[in-house]
C-alpha positions as CSV (number, residue, x, y, z in Angstrom):
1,X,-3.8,29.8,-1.6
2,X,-3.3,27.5,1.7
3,X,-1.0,29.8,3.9
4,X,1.4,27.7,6.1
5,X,-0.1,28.5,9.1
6,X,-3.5,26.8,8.0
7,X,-1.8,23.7,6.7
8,X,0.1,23.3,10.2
9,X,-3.2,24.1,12.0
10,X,-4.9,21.5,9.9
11,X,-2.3,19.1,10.1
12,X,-2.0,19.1,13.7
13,X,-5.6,18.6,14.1
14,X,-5.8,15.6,11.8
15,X,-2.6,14.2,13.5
16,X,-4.1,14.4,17.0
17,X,-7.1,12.8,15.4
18,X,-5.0,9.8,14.1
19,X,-2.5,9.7,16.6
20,X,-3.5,11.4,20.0
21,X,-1.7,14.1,21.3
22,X,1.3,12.5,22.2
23,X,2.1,12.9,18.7
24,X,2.1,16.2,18.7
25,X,5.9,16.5,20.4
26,X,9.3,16.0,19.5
27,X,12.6,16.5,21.1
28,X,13.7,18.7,18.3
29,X,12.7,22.4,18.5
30,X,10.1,22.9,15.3
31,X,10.3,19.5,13.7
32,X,6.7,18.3,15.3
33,X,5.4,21.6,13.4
34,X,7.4,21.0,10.7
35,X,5.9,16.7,10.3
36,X,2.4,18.1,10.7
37,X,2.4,21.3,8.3
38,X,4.1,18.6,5.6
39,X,2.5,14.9,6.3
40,X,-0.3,15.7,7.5
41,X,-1.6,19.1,6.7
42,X,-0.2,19.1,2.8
43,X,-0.5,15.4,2.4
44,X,-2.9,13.2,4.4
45,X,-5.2,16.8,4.4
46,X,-6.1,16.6,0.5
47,X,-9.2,15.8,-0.9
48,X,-9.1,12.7,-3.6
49,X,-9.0,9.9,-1.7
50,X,-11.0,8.5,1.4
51,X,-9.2,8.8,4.9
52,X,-9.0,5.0,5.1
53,X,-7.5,4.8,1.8
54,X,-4.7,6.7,2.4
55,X,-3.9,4.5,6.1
56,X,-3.8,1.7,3.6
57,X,-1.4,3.5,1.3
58,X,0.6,4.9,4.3
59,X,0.7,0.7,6.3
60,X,1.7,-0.3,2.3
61,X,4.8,2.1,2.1
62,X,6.0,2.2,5.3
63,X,6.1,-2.2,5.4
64,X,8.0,-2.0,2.3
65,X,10.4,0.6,3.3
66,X,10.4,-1.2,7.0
67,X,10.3,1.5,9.1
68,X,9.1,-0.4,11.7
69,X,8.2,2.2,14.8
70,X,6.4,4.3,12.8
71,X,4.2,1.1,11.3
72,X,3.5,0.3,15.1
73,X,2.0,3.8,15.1
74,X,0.5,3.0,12.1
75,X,-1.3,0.0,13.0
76,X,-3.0,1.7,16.5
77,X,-4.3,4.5,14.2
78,X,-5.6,2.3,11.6
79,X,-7.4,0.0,14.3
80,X,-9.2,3.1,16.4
81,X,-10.3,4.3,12.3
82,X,-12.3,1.0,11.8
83,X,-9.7,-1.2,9.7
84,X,-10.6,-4.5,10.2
85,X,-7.4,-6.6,12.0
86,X,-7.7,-9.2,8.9
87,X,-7.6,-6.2,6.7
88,X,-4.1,-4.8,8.2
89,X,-2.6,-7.8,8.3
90,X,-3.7,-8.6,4.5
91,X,-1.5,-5.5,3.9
92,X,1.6,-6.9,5.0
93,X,0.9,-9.8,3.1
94,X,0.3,-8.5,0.2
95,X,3.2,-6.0,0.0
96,X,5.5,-9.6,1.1
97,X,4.6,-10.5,-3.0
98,X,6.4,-7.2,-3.9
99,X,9.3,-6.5,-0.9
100,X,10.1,-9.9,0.4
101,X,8.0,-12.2,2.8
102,X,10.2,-11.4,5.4
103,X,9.4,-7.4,5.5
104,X,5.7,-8.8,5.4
105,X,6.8,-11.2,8.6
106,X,8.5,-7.9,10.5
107,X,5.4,-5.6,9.9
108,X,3.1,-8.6,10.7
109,X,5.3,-9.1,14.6
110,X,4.1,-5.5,15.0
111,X,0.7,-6.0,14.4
112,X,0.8,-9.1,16.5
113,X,2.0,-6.9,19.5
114,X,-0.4,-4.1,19.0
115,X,-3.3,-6.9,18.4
116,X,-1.7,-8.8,21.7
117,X,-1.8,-5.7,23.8
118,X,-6.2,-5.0,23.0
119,X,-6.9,-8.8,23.2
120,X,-7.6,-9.1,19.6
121,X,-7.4,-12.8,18.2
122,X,-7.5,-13.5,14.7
123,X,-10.3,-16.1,13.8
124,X,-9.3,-19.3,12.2
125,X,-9.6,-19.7,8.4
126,X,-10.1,-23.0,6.6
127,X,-7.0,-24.2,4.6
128,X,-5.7,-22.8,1.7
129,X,-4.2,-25.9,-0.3
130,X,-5.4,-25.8,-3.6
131,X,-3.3,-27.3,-6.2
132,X,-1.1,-25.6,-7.9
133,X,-3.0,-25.9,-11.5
134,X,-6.2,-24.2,-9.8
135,X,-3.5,-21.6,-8.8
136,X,-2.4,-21.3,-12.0
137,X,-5.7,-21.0,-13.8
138,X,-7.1,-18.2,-11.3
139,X,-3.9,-16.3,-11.7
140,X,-3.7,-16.5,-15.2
141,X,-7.7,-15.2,-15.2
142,X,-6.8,-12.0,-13.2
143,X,-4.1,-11.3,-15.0
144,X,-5.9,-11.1,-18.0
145,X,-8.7,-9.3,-16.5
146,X,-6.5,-6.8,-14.4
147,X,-4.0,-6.1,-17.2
148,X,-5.9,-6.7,-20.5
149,X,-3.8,-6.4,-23.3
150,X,-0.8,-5.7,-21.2
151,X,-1.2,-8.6,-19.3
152,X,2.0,-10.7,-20.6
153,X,3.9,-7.7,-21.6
154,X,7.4,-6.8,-20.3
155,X,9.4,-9.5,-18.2
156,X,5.7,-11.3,-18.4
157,X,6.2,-12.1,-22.1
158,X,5.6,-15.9,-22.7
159,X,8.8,-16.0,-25.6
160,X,11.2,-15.2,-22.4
161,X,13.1,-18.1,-21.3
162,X,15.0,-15.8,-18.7
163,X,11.9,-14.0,-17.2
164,X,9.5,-17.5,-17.8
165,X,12.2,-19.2,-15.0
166,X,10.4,-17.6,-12.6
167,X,6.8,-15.6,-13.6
168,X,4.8,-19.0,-13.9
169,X,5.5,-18.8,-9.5
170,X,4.3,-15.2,-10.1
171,X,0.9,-15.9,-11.4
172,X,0.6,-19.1,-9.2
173,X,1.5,-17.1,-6.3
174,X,1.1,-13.6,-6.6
175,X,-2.3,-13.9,-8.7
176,X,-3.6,-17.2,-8.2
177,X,-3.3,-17.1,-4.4
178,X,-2.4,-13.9,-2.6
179,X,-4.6,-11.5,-4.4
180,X,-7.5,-14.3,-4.3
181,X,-6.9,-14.2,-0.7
182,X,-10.0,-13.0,1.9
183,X,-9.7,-9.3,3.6
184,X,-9.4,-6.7,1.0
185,X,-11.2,-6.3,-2.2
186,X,-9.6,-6.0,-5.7
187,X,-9.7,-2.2,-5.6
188,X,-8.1,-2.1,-2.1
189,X,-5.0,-4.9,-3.6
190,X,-4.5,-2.3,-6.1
191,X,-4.4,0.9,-4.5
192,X,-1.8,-1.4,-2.0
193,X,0.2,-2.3,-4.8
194,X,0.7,1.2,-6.6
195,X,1.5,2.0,-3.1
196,X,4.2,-0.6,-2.8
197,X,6.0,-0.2,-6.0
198,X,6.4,3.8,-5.4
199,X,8.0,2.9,-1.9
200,X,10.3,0.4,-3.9
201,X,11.4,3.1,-6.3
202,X,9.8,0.6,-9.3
203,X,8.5,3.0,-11.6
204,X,7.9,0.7,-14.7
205,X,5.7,-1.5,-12.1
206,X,4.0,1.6,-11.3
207,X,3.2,2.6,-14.3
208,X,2.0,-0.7,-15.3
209,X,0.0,-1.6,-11.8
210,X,-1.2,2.2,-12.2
211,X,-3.3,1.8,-15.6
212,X,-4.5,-1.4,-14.5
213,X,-6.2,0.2,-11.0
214,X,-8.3,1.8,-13.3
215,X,-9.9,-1.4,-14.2
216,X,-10.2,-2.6,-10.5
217,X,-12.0,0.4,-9.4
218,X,-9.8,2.9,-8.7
219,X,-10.1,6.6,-10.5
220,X,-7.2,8.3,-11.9
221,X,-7.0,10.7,-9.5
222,X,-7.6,8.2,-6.8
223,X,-4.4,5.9,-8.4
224,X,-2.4,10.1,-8.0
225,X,-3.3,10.3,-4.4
226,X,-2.0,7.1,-3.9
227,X,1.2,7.9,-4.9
228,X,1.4,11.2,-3.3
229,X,0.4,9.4,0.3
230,X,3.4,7.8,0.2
231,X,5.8,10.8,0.0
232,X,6.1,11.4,3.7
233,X,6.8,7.8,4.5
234,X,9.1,6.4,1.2
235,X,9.8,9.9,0.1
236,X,8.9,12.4,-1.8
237,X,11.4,11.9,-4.6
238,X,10.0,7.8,-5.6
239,X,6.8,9.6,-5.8
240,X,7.7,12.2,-8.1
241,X,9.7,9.3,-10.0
242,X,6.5,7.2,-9.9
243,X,3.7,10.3,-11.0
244,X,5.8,11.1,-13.9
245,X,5.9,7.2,-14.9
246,X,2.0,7.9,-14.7
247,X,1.5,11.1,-16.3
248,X,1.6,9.3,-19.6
249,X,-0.6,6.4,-18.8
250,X,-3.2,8.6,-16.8
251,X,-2.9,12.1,-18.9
């Protein structure tokens, strides 16, 4: 077994990595020790999922839980790793389907400062303005293919007048156009949104979202990691909460 020593050793090595040594203090005797042993050496340290992954996992939670100073952090680290600036910001947009648009407009001001500050300038894009029935028939096509069977299940069953008041914008929306949006693949949207719904304390969505990642790529114990990435940042409760919504699906 890992001794504590090791996992704090390894931690604060992948943390300087990350981070830069500045990281490494805190005004609190023990407590930088204490982050790196946990986060990093017990968390960010296991194997199962690429390094890359979990930043995307950890940029997912932390913009839906809005913890804003650490996201700045977040979003240096992620750049100096090789995450494209479209990418990060794809994040935030994504996650704004799930916690609000504005969480995805505060996390995107801290990119913009961080971006801002190295002279990066996002490229324009050409126009989004499909019509709304083009929206509606790509969304409805991803939701079958990312669901299958399960695809209208739950509050997306058509026979719900209460739930149907609103889904349609959910598959126009969240399917038809933010997941058909340039900047991260279908596997990387996924792992996001398993992400997302852990922070949010949505277990039923994580269970859901969960057995569907297996379809868009992800492995099971890729769709576990994800989950337990998040426990340093949304904590480690929602993601015991959200594994044992999983165990079923995935066991």
């Amino acid at each position: 077994m890992t001794t504590r020593q090791e996992l704090r050793e390894q931690g604060t090595a992948l943390r300087r990595q990350l981070f830069g040594p500045s990281a490494l203090t805190h005004f609190v005797p023990g407590y930088a020790e204490l982050r790196a042993e946990l986060a990093f050496g017990a968390v960010w340290n296991r194997p199962g999922l690429a390094l890359a992954d979990r930043m995307i996992a950890s940029l997912a939670a932390l913009c839906s839980v809005q913890r804003l100073n650490h996201l700045r952090r977040h979003v240096v680290a992620a750049l100096d790793m090789g995450l494209a600036p479209r990418t990060i910001v794809e994040i935030f947009i994504q996650c704004g389907i799930y916690c609000g648009l504005p969480a995805s407009e505060d996390a995107m001001a801290v990119a913009e400062e961080v971006y801002a500050a190295r002279g990066i300038v996002l490229p324009p894009e050409p126009p989004r303005d499909d019509p709304i029935e083009a929206l509606e028939r790509r969304g409805r096509a991803l939701l079958e293919s990312f669901h299958g069977e399960r695809a209208y299940s739950g509050y997306a069953a058509p026979d719900n007048p209460v739930t149907q008041a609103l889904y349609p914008v959910a598959i126009q929306y969240g399917y038809g156009e933010i997941w058909d949006r340039p900047g991260l693949d279908r596997r990387q949207r996924a792992l996001i949104t398993v992400a997302a719904f852990t922070a949010l304390k949505l277990e039923g969505q994580v269970k859901k979202f969960g057995q569907s990642a297996l379809t868009a790529g992800l492995s099971k114990t890729e769709i576990i990691e994800t989950v337990i990435q998040t426990g340093p940042y949304s904590g480690l409760a929602p993601a015991l909460n959200a594994l044992a919504a999983l165990s079923e699906a995935l066991r």
